[in-house]
NUDO-470931 format. One line per field, with one value per residue (C-alpha): residue number from 1; residue in three letters; x, y, z. Coordinates in steps of 0.02 Angstrom, whole numbers. Each point is the difference from the previous one (the first is absolute). Layout:
tipa: NUM,...
drense: Ala,...
px: X,...
py: Y,...
pz: Z,...
***
This chain:
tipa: 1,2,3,4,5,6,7,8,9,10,11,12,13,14,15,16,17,18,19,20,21,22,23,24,25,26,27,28,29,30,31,32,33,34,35,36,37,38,39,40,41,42,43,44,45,46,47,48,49,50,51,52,53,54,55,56,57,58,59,60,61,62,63,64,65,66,67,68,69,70,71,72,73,74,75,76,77,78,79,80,81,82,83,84,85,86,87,88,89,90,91,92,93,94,95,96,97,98,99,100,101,102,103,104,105,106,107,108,109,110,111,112,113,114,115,116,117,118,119,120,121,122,123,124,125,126,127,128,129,130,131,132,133,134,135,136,137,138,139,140,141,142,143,144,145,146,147,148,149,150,151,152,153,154,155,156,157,158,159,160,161,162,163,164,165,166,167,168,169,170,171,172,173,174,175,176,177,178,179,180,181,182,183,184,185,186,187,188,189,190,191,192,193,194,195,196,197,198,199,200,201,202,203,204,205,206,207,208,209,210,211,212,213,214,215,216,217,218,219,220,221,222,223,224,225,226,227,228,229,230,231,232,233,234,235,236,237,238,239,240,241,242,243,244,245
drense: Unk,Unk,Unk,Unk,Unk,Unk,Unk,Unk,Unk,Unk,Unk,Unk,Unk,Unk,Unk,Unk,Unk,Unk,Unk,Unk,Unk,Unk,Unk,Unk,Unk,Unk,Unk,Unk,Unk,Unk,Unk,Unk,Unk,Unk,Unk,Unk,Unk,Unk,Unk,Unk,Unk,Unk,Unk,Unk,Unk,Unk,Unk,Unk,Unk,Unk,Unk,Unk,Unk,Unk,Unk,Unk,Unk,Unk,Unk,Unk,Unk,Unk,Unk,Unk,Unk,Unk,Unk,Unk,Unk,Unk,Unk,Unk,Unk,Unk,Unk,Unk,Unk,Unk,Unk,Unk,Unk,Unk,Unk,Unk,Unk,Unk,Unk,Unk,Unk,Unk,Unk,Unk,Unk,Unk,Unk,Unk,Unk,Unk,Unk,Unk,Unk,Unk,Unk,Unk,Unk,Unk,Unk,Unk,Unk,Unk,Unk,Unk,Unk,Unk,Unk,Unk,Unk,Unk,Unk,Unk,Unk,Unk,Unk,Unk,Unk,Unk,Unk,Unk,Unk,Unk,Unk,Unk,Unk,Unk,Unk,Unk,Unk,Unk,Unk,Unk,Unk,Unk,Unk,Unk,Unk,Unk,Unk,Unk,Unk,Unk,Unk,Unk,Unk,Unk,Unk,Unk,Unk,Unk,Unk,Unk,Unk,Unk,Unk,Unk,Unk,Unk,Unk,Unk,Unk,Unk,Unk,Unk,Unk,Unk,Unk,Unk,Unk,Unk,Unk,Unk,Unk,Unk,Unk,Unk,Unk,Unk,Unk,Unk,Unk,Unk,Unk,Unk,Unk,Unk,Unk,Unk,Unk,Unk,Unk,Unk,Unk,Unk,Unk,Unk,Unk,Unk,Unk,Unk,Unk,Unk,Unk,Unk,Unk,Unk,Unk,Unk,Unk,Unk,Unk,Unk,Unk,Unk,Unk,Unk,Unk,Unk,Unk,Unk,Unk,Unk,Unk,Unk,Unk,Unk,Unk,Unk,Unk,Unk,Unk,Unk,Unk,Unk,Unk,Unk,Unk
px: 4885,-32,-21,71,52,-113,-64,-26,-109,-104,-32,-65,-113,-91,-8,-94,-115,-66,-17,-89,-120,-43,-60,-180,4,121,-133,-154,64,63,-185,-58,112,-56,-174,19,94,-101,-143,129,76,164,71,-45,103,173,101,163,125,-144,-148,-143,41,-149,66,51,172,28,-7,125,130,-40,-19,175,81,-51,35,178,-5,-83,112,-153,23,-184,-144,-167,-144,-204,-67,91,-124,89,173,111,28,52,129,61,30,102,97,63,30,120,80,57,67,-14,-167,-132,-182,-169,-171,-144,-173,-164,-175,-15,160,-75,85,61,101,75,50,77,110,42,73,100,179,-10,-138,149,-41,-184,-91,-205,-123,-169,-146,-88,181,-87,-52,88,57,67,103,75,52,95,69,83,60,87,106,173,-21,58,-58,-180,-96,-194,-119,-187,-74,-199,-150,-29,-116,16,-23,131,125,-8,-9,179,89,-37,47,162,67,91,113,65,151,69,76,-106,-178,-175,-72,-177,-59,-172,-14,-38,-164,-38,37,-109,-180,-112,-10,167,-20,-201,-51,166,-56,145,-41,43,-19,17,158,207,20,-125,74,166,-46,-98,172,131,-126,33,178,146,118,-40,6,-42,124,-26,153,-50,-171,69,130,-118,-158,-99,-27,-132,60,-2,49,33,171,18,175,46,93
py: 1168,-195,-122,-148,-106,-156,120,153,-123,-74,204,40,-161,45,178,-49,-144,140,123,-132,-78,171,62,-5,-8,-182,-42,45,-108,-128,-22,1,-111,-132,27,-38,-161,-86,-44,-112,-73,66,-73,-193,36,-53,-156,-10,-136,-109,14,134,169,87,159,155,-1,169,-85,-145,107,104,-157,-77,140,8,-187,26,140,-83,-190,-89,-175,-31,58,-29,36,-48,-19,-122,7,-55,-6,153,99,-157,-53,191,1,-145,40,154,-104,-96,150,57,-185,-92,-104,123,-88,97,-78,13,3,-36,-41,-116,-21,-75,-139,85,124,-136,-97,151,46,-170,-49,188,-11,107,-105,-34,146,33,-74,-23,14,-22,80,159,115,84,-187,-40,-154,81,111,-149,-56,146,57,-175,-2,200,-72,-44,190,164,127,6,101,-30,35,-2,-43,-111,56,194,42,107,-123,-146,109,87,-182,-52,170,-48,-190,40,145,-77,-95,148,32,180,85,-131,35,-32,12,21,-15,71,157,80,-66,150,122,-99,0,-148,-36,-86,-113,-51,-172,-6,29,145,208,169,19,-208,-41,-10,177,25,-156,105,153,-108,-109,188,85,-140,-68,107,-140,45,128,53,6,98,-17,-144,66,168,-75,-118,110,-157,-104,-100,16,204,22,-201,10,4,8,-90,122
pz: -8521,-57,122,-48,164,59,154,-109,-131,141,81,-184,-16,195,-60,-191,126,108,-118,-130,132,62,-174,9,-194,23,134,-117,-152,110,74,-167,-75,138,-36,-177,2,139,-91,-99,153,-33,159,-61,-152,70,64,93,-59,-79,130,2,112,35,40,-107,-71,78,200,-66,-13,174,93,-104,75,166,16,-64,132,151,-56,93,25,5,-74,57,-120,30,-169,-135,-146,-163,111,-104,139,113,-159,3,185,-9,-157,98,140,-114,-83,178,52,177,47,-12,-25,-39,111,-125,85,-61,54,-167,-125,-155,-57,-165,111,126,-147,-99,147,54,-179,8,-11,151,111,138,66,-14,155,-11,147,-50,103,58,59,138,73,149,-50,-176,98,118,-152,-56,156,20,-190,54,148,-96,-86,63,-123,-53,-129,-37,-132,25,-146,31,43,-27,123,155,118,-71,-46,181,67,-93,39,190,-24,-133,63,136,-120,-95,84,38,-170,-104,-80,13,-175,-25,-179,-71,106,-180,15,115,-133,-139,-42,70,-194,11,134,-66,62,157,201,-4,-69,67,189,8,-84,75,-7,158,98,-23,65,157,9,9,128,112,-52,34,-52,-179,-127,-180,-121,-178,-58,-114,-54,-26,-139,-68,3,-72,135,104,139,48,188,5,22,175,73,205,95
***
């Protein structure tokens, strides 16, 4: 019997997810796959409306679609570095109407960045708070800028190490409000060889993955989500998706 209604389509597409991430041949070639286009910095390859989006193409769409699904009306990301992502918050924000605003935060925004999002035809919306995000005084700063807004999501996306990211998930977590996410990119890096990350303080058993699994032990606010990773399979940010009961 063909399934042809809007609930029957959706039943068939979580069925072909499950059975597709499950695969351990899908998992093998996906692994590969990421090994093999690293070395080229695939994820630098891409901007969003104009500006540089260093992420893979593969987590745009998962985080466009749990935006349209969450309707946030602020987003909260540590770590602007060429300003795409900020520019594709805020163009979703747009898309879904009303007076949502994105807080950008970064221990140094080069001036290259500030002055590409400031001339964007979407910079109304893109606030900039420049400094370390698990100072004090940064985080004064963005809890007063989250007062007027009732539904929070936030992406983690700085420094890699253990001890930072474990720093922001206690300092951001609080804003994320219950239903919304907490986003934390680069867990991959647990799952890749030290090659990849030559020369950076972050590697296996240092890295956002293990400042997850220290954050859930301790949190029962919070909780992973595949549902994203399990469509997209390529993504940086495996068990990052973590959901606020």
């Amino acid at each position: 019997m063909t399934m042809t209604g809007p609930d029957a389509f959706q039943a068939r597409n979580t069925e072909m997810t499950e059975r597709m991430a499950s695969d351990p041949h899908v998992q093998e070639t996906t692994r590969a796959w990421l090994d093999a286009v690293l070395p080229y910095e695939y994820h630098y390859h891409f901007s969003w409306l104009g500006v540089p989006i260093i992420q893979f193409p593969s987590d745009i769409v998962a985080m466009q679609e749990l935006m349209w699904q969450v309707r946030p009306d602020l987003v909260i990301e540590t770590g602007i570095a060429r300003g795409g992502s900020l520019v594709f918050y805020a163009s979703m924000l747009e898309l879904m109407g009303g007076a949502g605003r994105v807080i950008g935060i970064d221990v140094d925004i080069r001036e290259h960045a500030r002055e590409a999002i400031e001339r964007h035809p979407l910079s109304r919306r893109i606030m900039m708070v420049e400094g370390s995000s698990t100072d004090a005084g940064t985080v004064q700063k963005v809890s007063h800028l989250t007062q007027a807004h009732r539904r929070i999501l936030v992406a983690l996306d700085s420094n890699h190490t253990h001890e930072h990211v474990a720093g922001e998930l206690r300092l951001y977590s609080p804003f994320v409000t219950s239903g919304s996410y907490l986003i934390v990119f680069d867990t991959v890096i647990e799952q890749l060889a030290d090659q990849f990350h030559a020369g950076r303080p972050w590697r296996r058993g240092n890295s956002p993955s293990t400042a997850v699994g220290e954050f859930l032990a301790a949190n029962r606010d919070f909780s992973i989500d595949r549902t994203f990773e399990r469509k997209a399979l390529v993504t940086v940010s495996p068990e990052g998706f973590l959901l606020r009961r």
